[in-house]
SEMIMAR-884638 format. One record per atom (N, C-alpha, C): residue number from 1; atom name; x, y, z. Coordinates in steps of 0.001 Angstrom, whole numbers, plus 500000, padded with zeros to 6 digits. Layout:
! residues N
<rec guke="NUM" vovex="CA" c1="X" c2="Y" c3="Z"/>
...
! end
This chain:
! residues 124
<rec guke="1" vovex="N" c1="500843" c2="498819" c3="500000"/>
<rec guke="1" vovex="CA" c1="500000" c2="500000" c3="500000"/>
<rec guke="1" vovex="C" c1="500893" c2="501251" c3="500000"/>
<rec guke="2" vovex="N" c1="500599" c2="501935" c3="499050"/>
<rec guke="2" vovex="CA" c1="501275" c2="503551" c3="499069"/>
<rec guke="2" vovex="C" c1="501349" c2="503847" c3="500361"/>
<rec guke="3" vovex="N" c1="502340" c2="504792" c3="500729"/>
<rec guke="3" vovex="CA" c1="502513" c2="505856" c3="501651"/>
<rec guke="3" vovex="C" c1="501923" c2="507007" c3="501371"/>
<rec guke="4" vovex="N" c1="500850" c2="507410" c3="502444"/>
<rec guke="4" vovex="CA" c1="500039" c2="508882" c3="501693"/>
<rec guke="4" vovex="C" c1="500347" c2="510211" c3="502522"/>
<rec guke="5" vovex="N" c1="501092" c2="511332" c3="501334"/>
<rec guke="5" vovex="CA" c1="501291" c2="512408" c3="501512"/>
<rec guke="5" vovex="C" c1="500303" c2="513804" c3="501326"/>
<rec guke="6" vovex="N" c1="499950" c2="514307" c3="502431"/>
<rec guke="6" vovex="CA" c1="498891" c2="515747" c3="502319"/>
<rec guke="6" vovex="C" c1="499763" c2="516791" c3="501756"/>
<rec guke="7" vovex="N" c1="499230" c2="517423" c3="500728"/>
<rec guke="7" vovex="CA" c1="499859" c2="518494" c3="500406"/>
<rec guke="7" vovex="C" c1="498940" c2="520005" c3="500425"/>
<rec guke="8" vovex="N" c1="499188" c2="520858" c3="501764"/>
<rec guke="8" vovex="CA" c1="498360" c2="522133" c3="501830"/>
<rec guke="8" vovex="C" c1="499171" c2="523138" c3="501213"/>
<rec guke="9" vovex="N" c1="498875" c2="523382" c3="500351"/>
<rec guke="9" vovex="CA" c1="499181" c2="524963" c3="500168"/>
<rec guke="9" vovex="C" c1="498382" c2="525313" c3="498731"/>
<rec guke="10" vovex="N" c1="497971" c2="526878" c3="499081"/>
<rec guke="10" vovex="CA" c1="496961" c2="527449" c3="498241"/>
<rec guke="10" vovex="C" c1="497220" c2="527790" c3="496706"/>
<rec guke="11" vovex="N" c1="498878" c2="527659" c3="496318"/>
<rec guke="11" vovex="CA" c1="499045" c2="527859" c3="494754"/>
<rec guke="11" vovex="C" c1="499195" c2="526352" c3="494001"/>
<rec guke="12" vovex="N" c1="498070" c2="526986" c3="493228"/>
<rec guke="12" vovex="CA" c1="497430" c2="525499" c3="492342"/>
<rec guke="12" vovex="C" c1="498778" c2="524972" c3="492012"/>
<rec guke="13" vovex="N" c1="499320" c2="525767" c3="491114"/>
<rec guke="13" vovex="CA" c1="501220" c2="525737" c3="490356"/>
<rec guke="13" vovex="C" c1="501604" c2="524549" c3="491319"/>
<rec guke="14" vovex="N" c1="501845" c2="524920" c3="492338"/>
<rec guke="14" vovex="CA" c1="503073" c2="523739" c3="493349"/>
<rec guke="14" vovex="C" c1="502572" c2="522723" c3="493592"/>
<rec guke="15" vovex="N" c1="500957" c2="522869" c3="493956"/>
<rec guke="15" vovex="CA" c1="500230" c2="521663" c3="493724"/>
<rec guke="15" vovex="C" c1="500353" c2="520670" c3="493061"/>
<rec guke="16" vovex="N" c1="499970" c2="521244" c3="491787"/>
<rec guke="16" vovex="CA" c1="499901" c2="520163" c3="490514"/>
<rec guke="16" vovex="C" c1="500674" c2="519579" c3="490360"/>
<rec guke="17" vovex="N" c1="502614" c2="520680" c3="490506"/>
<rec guke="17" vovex="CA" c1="503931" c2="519668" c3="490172"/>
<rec guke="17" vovex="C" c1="504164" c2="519195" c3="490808"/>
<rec guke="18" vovex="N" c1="503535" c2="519584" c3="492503"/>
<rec guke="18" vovex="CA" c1="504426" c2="518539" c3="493614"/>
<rec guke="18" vovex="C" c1="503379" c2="517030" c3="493633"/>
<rec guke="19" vovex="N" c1="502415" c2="517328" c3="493503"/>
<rec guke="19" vovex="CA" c1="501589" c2="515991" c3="493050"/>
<rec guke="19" vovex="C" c1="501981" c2="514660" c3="491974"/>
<rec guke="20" vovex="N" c1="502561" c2="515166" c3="490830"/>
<rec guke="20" vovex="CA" c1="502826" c2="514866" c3="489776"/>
<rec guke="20" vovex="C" c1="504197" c2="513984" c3="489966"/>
<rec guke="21" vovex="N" c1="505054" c2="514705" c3="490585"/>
<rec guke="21" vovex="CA" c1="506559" c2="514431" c3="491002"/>
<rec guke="21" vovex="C" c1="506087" c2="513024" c3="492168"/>
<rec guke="22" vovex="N" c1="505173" c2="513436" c3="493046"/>
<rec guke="22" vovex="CA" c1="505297" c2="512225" c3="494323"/>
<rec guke="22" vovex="C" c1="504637" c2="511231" c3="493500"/>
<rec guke="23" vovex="N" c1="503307" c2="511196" c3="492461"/>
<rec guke="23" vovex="CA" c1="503208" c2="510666" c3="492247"/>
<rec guke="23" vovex="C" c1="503897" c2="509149" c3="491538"/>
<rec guke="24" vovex="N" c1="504677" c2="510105" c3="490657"/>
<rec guke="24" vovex="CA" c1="505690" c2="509335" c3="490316"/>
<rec guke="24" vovex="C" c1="506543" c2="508278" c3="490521"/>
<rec guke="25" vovex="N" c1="506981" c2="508862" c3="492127"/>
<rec guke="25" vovex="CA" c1="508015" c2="508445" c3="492887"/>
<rec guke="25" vovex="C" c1="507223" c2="507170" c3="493859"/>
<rec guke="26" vovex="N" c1="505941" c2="507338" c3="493862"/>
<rec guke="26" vovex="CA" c1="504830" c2="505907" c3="494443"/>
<rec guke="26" vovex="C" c1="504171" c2="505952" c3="495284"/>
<rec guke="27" vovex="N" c1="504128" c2="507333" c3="495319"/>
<rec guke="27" vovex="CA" c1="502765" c2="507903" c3="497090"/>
<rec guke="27" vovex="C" c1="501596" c2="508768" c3="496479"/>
<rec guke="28" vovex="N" c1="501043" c2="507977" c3="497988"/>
<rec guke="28" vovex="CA" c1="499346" c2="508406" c3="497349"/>
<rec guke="28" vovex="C" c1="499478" c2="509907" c3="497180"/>
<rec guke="29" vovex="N" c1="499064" c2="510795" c3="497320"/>
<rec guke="29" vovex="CA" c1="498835" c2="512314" c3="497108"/>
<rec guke="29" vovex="C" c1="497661" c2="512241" c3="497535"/>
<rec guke="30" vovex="N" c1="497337" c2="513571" c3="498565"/>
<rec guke="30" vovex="CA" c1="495714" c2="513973" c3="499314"/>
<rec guke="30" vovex="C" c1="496602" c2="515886" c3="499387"/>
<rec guke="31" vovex="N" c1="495347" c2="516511" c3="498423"/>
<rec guke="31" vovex="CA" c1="495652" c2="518066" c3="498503"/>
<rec guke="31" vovex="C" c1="494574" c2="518647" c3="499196"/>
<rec guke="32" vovex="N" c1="494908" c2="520100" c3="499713"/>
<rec guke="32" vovex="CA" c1="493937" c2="520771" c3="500658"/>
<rec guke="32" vovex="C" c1="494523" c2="522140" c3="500055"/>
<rec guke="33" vovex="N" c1="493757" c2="523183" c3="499490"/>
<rec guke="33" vovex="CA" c1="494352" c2="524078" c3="499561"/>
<rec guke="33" vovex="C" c1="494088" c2="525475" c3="500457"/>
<rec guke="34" vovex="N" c1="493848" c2="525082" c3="501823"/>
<rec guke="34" vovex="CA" c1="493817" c2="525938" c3="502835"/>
<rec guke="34" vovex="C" c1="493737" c2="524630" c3="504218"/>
<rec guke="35" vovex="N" c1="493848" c2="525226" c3="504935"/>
<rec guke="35" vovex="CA" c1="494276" c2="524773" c3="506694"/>
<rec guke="35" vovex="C" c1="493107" c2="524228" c3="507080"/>
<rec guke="36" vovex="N" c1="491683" c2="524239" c3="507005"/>
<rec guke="36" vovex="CA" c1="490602" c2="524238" c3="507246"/>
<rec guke="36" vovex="C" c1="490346" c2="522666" c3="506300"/>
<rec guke="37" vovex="N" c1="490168" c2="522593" c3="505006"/>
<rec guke="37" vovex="CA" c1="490184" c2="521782" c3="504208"/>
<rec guke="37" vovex="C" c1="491381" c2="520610" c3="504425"/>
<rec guke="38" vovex="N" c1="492300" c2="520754" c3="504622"/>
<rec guke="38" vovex="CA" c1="493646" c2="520152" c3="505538"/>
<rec guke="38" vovex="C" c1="493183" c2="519035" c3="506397"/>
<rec guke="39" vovex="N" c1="492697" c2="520106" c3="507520"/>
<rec guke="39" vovex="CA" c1="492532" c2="519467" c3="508924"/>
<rec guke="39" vovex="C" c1="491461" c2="517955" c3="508307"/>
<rec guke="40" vovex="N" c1="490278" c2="518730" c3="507664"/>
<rec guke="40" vovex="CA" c1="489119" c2="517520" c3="507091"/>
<rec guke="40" vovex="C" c1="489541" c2="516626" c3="506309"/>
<rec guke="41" vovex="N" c1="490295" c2="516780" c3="505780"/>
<rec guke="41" vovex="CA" c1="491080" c2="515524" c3="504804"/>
<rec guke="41" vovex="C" c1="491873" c2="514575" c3="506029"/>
<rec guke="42" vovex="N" c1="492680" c2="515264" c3="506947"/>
<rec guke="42" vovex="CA" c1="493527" c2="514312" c3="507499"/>
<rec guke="42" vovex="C" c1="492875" c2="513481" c3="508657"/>
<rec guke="43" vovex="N" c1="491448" c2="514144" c3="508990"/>
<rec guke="43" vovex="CA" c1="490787" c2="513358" c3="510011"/>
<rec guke="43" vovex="C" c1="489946" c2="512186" c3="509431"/>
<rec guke="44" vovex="N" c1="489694" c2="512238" c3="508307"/>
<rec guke="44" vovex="CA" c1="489629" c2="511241" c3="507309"/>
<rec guke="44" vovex="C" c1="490406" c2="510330" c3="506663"/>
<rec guke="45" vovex="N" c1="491359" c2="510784" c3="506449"/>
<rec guke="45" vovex="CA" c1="492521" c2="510020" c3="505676"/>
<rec guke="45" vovex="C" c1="493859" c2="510030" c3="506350"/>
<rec guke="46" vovex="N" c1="494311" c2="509305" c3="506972"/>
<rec guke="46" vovex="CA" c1="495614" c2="509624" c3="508046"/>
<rec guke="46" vovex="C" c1="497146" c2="509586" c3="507375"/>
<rec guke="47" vovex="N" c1="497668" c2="510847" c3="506818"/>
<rec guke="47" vovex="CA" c1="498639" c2="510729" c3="506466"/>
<rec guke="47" vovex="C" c1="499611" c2="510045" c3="506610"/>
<rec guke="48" vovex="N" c1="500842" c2="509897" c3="506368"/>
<rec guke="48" vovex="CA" c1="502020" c2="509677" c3="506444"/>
<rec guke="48" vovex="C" c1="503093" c2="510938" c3="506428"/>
<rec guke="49" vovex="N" c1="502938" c2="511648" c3="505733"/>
<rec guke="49" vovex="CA" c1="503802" c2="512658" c3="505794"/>
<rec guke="49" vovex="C" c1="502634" c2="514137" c3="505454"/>
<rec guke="50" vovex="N" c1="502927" c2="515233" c3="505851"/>
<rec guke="50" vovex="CA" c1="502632" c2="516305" c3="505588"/>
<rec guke="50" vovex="C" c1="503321" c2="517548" c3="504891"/>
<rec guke="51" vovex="N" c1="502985" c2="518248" c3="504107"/>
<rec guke="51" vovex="CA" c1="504023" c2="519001" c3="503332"/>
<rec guke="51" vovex="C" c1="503177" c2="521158" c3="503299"/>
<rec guke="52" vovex="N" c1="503368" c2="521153" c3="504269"/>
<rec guke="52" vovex="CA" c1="502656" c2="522328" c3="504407"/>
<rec guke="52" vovex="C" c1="502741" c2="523689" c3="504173"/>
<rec guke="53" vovex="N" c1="502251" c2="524980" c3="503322"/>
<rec guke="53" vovex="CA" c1="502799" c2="525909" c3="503409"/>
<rec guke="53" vovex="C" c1="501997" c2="526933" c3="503952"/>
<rec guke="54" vovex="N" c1="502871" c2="528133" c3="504414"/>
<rec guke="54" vovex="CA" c1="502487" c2="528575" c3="505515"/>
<rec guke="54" vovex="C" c1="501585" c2="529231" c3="505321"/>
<rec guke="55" vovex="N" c1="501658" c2="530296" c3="504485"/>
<rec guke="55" vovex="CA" c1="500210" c2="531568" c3="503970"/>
<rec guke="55" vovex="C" c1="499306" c2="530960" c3="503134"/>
<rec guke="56" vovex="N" c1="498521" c2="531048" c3="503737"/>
<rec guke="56" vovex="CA" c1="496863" c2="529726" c3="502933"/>
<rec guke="56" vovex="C" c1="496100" c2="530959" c3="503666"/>
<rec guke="57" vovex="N" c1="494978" c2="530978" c3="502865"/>
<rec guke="57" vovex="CA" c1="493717" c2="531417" c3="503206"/>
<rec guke="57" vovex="C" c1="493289" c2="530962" c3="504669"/>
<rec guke="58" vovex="N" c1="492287" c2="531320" c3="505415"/>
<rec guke="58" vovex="CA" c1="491360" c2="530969" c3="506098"/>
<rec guke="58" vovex="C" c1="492215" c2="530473" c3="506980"/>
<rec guke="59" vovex="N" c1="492849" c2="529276" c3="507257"/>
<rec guke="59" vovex="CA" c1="493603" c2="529284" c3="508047"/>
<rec guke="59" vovex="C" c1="495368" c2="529085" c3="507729"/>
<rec guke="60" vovex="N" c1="496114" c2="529432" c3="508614"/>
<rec guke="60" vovex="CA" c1="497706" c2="529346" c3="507987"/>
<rec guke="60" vovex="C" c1="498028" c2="528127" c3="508814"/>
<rec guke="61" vovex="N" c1="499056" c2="528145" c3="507525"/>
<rec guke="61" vovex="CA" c1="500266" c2="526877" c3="507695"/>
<rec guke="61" vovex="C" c1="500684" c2="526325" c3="509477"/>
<rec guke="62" vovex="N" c1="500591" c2="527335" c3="510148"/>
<rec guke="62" vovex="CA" c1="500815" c2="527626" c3="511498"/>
<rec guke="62" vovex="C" c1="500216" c2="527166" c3="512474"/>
<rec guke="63" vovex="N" c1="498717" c2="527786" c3="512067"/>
<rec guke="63" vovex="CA" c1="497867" c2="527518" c3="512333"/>
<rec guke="63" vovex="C" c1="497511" c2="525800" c3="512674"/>
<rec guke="64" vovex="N" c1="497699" c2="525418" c3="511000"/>
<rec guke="64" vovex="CA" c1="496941" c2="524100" c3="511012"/>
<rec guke="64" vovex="C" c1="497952" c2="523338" c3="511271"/>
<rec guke="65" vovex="N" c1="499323" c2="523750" c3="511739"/>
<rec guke="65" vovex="CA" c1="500115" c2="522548" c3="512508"/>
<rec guke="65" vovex="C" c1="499668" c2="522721" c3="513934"/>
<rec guke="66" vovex="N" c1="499548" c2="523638" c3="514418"/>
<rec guke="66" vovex="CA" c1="499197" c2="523369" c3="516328"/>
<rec guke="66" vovex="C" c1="497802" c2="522432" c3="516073"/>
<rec guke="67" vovex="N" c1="497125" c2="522709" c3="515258"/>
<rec guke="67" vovex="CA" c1="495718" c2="522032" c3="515403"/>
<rec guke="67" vovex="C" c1="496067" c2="520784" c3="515079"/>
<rec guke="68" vovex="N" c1="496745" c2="520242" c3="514283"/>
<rec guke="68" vovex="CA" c1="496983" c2="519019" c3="514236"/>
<rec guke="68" vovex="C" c1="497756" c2="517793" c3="514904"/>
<rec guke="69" vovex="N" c1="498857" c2="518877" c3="515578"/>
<rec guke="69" vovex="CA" c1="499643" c2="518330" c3="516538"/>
<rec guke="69" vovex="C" c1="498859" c2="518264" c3="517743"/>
<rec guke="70" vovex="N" c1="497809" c2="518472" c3="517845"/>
<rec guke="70" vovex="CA" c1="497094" c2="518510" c3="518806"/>
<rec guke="70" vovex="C" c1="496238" c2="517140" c3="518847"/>
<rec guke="71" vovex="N" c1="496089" c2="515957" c3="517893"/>
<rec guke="71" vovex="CA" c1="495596" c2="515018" c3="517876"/>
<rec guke="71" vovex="C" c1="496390" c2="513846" c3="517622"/>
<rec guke="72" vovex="N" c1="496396" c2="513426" c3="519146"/>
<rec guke="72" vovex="CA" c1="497204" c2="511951" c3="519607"/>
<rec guke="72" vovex="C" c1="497780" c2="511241" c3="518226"/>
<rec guke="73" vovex="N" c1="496936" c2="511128" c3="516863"/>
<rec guke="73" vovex="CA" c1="497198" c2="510399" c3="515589"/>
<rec guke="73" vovex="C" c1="498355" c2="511126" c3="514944"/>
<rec guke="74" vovex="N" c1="498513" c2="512724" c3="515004"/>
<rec guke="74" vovex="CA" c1="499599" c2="513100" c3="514431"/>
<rec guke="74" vovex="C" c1="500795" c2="514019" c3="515095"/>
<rec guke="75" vovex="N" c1="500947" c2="513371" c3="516401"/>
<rec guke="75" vovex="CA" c1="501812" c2="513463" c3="517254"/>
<rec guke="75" vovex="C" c1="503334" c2="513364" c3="516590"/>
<rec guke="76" vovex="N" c1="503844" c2="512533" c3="516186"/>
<rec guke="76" vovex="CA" c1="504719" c2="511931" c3="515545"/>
<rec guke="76" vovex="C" c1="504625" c2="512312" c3="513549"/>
<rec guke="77" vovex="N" c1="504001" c2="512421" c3="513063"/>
<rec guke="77" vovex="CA" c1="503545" c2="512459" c3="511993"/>
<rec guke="77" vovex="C" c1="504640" c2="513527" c3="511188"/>
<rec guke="78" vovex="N" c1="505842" c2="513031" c3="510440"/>
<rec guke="78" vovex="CA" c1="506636" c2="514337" c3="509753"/>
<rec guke="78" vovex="C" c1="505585" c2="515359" c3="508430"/>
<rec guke="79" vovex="N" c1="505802" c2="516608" c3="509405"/>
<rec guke="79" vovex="CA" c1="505431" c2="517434" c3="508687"/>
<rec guke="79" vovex="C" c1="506947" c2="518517" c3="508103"/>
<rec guke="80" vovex="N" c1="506466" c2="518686" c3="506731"/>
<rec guke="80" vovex="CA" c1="507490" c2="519993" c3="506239"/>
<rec guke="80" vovex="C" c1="506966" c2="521184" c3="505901"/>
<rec guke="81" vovex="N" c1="507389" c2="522078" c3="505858"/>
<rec guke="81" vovex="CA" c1="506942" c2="523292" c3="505819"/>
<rec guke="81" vovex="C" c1="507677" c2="523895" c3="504826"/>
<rec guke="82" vovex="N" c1="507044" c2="524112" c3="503695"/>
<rec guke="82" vovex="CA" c1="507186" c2="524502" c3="502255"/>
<rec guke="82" vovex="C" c1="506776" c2="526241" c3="502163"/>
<rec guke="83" vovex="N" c1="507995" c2="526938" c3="501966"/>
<rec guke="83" vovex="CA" c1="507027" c2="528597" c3="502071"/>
<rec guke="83" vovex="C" c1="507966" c2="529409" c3="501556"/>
<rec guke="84" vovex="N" c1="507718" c2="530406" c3="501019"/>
<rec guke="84" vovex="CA" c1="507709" c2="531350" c3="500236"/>
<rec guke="84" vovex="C" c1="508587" c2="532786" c3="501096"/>
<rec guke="85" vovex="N" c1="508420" c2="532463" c3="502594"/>
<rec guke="85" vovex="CA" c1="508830" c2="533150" c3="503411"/>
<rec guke="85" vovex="C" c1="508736" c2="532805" c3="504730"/>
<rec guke="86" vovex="N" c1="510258" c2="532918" c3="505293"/>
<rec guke="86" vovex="CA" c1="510458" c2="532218" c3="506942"/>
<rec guke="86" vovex="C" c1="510043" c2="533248" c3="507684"/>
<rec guke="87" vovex="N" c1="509094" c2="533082" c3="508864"/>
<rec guke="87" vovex="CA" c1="508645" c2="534131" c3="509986"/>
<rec guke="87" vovex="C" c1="509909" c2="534311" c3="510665"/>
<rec guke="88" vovex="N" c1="510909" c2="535428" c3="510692"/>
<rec guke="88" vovex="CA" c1="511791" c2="535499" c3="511679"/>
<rec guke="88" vovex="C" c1="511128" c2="535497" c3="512585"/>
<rec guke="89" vovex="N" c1="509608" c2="536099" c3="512626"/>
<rec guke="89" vovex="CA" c1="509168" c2="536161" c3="514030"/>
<rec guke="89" vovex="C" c1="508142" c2="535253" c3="515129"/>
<rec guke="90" vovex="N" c1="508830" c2="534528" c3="514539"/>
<rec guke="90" vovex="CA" c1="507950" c2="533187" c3="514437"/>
<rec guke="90" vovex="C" c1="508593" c2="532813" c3="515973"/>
<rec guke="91" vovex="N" c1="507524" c2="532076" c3="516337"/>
<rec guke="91" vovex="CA" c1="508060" c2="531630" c3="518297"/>
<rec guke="91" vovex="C" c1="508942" c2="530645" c3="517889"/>
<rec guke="92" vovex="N" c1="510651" c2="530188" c3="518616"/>
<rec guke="92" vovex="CA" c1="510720" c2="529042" c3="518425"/>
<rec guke="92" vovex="C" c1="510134" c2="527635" c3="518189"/>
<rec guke="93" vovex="N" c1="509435" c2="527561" c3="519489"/>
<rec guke="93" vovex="CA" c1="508297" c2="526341" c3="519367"/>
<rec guke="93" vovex="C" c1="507495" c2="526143" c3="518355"/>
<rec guke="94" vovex="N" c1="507218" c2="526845" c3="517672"/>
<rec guke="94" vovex="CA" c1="506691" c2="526675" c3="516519"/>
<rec guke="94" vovex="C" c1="507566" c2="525657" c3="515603"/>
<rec guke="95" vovex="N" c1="508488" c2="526066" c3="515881"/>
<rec guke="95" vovex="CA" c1="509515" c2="525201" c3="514347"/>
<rec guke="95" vovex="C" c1="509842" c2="523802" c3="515282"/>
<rec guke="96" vovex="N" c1="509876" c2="523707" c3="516572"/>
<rec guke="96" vovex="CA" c1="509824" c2="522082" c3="516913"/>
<rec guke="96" vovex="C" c1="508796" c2="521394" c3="516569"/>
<rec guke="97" vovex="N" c1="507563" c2="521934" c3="516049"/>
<rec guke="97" vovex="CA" c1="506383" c2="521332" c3="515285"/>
<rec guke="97" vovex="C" c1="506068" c2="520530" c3="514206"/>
<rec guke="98" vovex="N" c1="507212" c2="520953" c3="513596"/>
<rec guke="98" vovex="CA" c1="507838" c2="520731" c3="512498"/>
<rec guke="98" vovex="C" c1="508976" c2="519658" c3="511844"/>
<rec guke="99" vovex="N" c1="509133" c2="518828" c3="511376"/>
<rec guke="99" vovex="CA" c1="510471" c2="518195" c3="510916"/>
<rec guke="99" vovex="C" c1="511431" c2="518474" c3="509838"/>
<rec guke="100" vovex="N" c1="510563" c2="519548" c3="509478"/>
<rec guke="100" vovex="CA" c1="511419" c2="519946" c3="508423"/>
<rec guke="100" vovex="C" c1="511139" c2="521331" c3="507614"/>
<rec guke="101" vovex="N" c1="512036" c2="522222" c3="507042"/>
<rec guke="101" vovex="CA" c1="511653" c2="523528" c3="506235"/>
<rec guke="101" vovex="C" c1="512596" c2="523783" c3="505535"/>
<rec guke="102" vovex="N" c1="511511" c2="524068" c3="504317"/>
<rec guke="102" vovex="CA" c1="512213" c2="524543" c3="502898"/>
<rec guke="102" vovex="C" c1="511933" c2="525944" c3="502147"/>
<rec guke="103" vovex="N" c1="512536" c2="526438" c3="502235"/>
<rec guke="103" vovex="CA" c1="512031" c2="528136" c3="501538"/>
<rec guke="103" vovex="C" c1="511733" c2="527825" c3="499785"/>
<rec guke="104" vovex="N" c1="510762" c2="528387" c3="499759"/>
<rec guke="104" vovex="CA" c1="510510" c2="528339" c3="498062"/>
<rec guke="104" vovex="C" c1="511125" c2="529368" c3="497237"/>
<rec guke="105" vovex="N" c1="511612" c2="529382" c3="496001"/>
<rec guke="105" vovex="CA" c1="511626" c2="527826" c3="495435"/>
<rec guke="105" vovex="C" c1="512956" c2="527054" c3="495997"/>
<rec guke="106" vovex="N" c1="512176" c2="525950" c3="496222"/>
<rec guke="106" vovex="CA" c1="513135" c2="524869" c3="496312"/>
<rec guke="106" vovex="C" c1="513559" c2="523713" c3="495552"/>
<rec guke="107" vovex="N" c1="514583" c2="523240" c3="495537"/>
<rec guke="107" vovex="CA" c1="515240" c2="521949" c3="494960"/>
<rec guke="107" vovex="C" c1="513825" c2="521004" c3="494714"/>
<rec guke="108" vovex="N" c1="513278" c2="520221" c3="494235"/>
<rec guke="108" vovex="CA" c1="512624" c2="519538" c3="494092"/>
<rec guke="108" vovex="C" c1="513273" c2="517714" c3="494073"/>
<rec guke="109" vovex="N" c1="514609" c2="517801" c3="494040"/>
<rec guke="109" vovex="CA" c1="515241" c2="516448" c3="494516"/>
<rec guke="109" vovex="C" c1="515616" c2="516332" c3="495797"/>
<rec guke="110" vovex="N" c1="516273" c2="517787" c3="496684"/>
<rec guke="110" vovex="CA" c1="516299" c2="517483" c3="497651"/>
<rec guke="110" vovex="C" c1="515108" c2="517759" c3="498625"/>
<rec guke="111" vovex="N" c1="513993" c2="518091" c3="498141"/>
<rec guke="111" vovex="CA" c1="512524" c2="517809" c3="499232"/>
<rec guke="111" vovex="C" c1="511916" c2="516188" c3="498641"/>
<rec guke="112" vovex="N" c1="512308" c2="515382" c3="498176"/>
<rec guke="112" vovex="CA" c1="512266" c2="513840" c3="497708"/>
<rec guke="112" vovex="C" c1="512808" c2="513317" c3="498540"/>
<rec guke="113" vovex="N" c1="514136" c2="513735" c3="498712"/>
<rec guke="113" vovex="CA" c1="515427" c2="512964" c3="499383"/>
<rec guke="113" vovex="C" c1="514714" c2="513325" c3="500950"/>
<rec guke="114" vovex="N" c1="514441" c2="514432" c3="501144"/>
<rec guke="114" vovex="CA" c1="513711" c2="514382" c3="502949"/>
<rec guke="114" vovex="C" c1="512269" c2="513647" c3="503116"/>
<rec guke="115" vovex="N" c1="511702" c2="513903" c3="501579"/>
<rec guke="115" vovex="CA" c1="510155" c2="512864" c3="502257"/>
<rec guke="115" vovex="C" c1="510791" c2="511431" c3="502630"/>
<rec guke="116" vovex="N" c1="512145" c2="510853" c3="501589"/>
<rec guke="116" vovex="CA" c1="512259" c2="509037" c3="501736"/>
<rec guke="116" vovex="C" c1="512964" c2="509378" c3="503450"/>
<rec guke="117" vovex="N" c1="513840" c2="510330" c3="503811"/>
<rec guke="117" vovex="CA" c1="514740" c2="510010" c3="504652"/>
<rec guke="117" vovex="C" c1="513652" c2="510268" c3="506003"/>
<rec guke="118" vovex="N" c1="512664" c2="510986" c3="505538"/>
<rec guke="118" vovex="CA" c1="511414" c2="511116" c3="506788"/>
<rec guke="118" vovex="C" c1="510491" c2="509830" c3="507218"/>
<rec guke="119" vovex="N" c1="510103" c2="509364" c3="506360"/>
<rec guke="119" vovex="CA" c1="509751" c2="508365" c3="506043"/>
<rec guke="119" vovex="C" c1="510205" c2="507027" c3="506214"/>
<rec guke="120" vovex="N" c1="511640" c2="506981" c3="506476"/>
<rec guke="120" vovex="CA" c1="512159" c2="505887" c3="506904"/>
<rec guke="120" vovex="C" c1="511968" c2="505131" c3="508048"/>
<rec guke="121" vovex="N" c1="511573" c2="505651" c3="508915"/>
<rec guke="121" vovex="CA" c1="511512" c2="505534" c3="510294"/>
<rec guke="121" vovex="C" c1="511020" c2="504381" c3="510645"/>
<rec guke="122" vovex="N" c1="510548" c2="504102" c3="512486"/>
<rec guke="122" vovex="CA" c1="510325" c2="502668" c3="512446"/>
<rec guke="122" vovex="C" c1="509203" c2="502159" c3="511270"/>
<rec guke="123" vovex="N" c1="508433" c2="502734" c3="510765"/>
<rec guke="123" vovex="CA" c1="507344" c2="502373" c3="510115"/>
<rec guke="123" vovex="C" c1="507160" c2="502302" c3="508693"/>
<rec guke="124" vovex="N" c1="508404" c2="503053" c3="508520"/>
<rec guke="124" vovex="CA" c1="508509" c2="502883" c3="506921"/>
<rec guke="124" vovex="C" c1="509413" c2="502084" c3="506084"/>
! end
């Protein structure tokens, strides 16, 4: 069975190619393109990895990691954080939320190389 990756963020563009690319590579793909739509997909469908970016409509990237880290199921769950722009002012704790961050644009081989090396873990 595939490994299934959520991909939130609101520009269709990164969507489509980052879909296209995982697909490829042999994981399911589940898109949300805001924090709100996110959360309802993953309480439905329990990821494996998360790939999140931060400025989304309605709710942010930020946002929908405390809310999610907030449910026993995605405690553990590697999320990355895909964005366009780092909050210097961002609380530390925020980024322990996290397993990983990539400023856009990014490499598209080396955010591959962190979903397999995320992914490895006891379960993968």
């Amino acid at each position: 069975m595939p490994q299934k990756i959520l991909i939130a963020d609101d520009d269709q563009d990164t969507v489509y190619l980052l879909k296209e690319v995982l697909q490829k590579h042999g994981y399911e793909v589940l898109t949300a393109s805001d924090g709100y739509q996110a959360l309802k997909i993953v309480k439905a469908n329990v990821p494996d990895l998360m790939i999140v970016d931060l400025t989304m409509p309605s709710m942010s990237g930020w946002q929908f990691t405390v809310k999610v880290r907030q449910d026993e199921r995605f405690k553990t769950t590697p999320i990355i954080v895909l964005s366009g722009l780092l909050e210097g002012n961002a609380e530390p704790e925020k980024f322990e939320l996290v397993s990983a961050y990539m400023v856009k644009p990014y490499d598209v081989f080396k955010l591959i190389d962190k979903i397999k090396e995320l992914l490895k873990g006891p379960s993968g």
